[in-house]
C-alpha positions in Angstrom: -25.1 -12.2 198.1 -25.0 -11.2 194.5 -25.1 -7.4 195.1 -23.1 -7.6 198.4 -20.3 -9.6 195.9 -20.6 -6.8 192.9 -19.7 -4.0 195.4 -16.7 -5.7 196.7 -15.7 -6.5 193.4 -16.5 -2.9 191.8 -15.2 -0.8 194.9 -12.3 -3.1 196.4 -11.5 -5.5 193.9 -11.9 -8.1 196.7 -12.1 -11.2 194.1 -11.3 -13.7 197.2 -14.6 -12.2 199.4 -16.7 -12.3 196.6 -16.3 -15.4 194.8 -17.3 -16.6 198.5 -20.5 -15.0 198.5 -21.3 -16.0 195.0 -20.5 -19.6 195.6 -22.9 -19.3 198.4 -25.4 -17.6 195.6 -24.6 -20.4 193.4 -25.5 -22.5 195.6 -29.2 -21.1 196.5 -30.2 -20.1 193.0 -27.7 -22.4 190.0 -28.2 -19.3 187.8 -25.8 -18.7 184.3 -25.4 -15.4 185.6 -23.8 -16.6 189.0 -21.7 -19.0 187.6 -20.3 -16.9 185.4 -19.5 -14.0 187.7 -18.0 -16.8 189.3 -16.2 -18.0 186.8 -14.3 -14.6 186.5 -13.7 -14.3 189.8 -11.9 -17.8 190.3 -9.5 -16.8 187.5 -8.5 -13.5 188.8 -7.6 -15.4 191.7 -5.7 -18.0 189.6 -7.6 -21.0 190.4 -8.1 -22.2 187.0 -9.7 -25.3 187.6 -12.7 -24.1 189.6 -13.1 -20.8 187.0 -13.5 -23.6 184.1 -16.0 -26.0 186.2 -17.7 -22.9 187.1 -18.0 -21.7 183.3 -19.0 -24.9 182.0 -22.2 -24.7 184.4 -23.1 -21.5 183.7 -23.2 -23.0 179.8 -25.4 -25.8 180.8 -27.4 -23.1 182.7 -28.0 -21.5 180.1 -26.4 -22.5 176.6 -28.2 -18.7 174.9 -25.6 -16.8 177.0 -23.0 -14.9 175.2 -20.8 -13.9 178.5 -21.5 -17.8 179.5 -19.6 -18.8 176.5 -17.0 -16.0 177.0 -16.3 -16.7 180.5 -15.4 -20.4 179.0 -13.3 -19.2 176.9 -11.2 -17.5 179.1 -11.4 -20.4 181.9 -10.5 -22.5 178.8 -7.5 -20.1 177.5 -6.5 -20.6 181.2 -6.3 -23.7 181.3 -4.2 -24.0 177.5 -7.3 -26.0 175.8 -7.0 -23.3 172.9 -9.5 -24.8 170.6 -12.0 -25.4 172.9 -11.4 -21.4 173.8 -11.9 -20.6 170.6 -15.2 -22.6 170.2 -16.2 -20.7 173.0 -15.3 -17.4 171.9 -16.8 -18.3 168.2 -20.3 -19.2 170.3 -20.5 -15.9 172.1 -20.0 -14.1 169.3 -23.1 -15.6 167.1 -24.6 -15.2 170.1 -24.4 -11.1 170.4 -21.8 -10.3 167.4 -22.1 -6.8 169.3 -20.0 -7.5 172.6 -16.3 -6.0 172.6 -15.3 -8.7 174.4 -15.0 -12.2 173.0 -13.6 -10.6 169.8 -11.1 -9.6 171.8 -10.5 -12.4 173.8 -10.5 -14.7 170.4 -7.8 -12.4 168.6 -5.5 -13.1 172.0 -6.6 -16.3 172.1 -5.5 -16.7 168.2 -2.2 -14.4 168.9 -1.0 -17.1 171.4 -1.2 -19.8 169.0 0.7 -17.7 166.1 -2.6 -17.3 163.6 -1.5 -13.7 163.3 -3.9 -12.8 160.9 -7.0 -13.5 162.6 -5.6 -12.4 165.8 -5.0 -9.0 163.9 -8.9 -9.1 162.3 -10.1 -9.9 165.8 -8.6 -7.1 167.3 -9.6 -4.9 164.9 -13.0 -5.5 164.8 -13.2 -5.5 168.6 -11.9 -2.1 168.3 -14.9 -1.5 165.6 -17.3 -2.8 167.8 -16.2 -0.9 171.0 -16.4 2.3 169.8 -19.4 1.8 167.5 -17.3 2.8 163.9 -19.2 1.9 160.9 -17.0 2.5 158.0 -18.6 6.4 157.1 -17.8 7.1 160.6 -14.6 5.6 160.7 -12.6 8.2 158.5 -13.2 11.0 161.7 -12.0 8.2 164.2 -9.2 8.1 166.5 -8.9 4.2 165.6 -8.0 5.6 162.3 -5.6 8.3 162.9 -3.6 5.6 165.0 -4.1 2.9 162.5 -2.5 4.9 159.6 0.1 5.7 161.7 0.9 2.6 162.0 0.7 1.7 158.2 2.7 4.9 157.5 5.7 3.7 159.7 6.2 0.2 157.2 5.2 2.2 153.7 8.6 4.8 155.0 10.8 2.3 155.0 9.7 0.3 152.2 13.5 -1.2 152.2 13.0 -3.1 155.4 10.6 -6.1 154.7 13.3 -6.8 151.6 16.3 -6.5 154.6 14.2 -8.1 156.7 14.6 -11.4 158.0 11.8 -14.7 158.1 10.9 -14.0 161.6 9.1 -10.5 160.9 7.4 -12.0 158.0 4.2 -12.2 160.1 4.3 -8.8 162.0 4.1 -7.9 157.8 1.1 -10.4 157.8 -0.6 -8.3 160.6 0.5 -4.5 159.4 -0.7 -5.5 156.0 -3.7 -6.5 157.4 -4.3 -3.2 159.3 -3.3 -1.7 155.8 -6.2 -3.3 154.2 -8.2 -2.2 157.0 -7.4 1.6 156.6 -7.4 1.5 153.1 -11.3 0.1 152.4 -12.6 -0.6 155.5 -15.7 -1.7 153.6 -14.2 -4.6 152.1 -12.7 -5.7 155.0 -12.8 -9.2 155.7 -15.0 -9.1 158.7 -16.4 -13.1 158.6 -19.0 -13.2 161.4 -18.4 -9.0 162.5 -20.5 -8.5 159.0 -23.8 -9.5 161.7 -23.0 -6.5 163.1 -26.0 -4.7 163.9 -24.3 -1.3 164.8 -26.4 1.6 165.2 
């Protein structure tokens, strides 16, 4: 059922067919693994409710899993219980601080709920993480190229955040941010992406 499911998903994007099949896996072999898969196919076809009940069993399935705890956090996100997403998120990240993923999904998560700066950090270091940059790499990167163009946009009009009104003060929070970023990548306040085992 399992591999049937992943082929629909991976060459028709059939989400409907194969959450049937897993749910019919689920039910032979209660697996972390199915659940999740689950999970992710209940939300991409907007039934929130069953991707969350689906994601909380694959975490009592297996509590070690990192895409368990991810998976939550989306069903969660769905569902607007933002703290416990970000729980979740935090969780998957401790668990493998190596996964693109649940930074990303934690910096959305944090954008929706107007922390701008740790959305910004998260996003950043999910971009880190993706393309495997440690900071002696990162001056030859694309990241960088596009990340100093952004910073170089705000420092050529350094009369704007002065014209500016409140509402833009945290876009500034976030470029600033990126600016640190670019600047000394090094010292970049990482919090839990300092794990990072990168090779």
């Amino acid at each position: 059922f399992i591999d049937v499911a992943e082929r629909l998903i991976e060459n028709y994007a059939d989400f409907e067919q194969a959450s049937v099949l897993l749910s019919w896996a689920a039910d032979l072999s209660a697996s972390s693994t199915t659940f999740t898969r689950l999970a992710l196919c209940h939300l991409k076809c907007e039934r929130g409710e069953d991707a969350l009940a689906c994601a909380r069993q694959a975490v009592e399935a297996d509590d070690g899993d990192a895409e368990a705890h991810d998976a939550l956090g989306l069903a969660c996100a769905d569902q607007l219980l933002e703290k416990e997403a970000l729980r979740a998120f935090d969780r998957s990240i401790r668990l493998d601080p190596t996964r693109y993923a649940p930074y990303f999904n934690r910096g959305a998560t944090a954008f929706h709920l107007g922390r701008w700066r740790e959305a910004a950090g998260d996003l950043v270091r999910a971009l880190v993480v993706e393309d495997r940059l440690l900071p002696h790499r990162f001056a030859h990167s694309s990241l960088h190229v596009e990340l100093r163009s952004a910073d170089g946009i705000v420092r050529q009009i350094p009369r704007f955040r002065k014209d500016a009104g409140a509402e833009w003060d945290d876009a500034f929070q976030v470029l600033e941010l990126v600016a640190t970023f670019v600047s000394d990548p090094e010292k970049f306040p990482r919090t839990s992406a300092r794990r990072l085992r990168l090779k």
